[in-house]
N, C-alpha and C positions, 0 to 999 in steps of 0.2 A: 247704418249700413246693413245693417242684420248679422254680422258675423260675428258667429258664435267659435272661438276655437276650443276643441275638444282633443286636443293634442299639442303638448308643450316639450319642447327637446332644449336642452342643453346644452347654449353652446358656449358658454364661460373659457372654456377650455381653446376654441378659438376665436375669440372674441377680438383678441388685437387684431387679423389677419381680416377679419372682416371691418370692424372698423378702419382699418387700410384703403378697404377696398371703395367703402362709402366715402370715403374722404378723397378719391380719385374724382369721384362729380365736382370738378369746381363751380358748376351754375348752379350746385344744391348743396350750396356752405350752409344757409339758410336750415339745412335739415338735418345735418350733421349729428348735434346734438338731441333733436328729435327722434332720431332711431335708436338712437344709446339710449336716452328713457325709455323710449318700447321698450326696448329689450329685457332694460331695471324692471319693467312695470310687469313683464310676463315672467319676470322670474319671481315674481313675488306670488304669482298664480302659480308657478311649477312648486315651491318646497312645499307650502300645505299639503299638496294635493301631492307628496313624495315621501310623506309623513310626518313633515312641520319640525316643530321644535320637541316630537316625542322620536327626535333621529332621523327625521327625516335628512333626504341630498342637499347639501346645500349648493347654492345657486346665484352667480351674479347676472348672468344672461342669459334669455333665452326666445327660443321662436315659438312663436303659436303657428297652428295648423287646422283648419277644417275639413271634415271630412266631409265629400261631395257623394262618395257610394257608401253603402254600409260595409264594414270593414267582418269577414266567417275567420273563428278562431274555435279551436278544440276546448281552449280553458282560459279562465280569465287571471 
C-alpha cells in the first residue's frame, strides 16, 4: 500500500474506550481482534523509537500516522 507512518501516539491510556467503540461494528466482528494487534504491532514501533528499553515510554497501543505535507518546527 506504500504507507510509511512517521508518527506514532499513544493511546494505551484510552484503549478500552476505543476498543468499545470498534466492537460497536457488529458486521466487522471479523476485525475486532485485527485492530487490537495493529495497535500491539504499532506499539512495538513506538517504545524503540521513545527510547526502548534504555527508559524508553512504555506502550501497549498505539496509532501510526502519516504525514501528507511536510510538517516547520523551530527545534527538533
Amino acid at each position: 500500500m506504500g504507507w510509511k507512518p512517521d508518527t506514532f501516539l499513544d493511546i494505551t491510556p484510552v484503549w478500552d474506550r476505543k476498543r468499545a467503540a470498534i466492537e460497536c461494528m457488529d458486521g466487522q466482528q471479523h476485525l475486532w481482534d485485527y485492530y487490537t494487534r495493529a495497535a500491539q504491532q504499532r506499539a512495538n514501533h513506538f517504545m524503540p523509537n521513545s527510547g526502548g528499553q534504555a527508559g524508553g515510554h512504555d506502550c501497549r497501543y498505539a496509532e501510526g500516522f502519516e504525514s501528507v505535507f511536510p510538517r516547520t518546527m523551530d527545534a527538533l
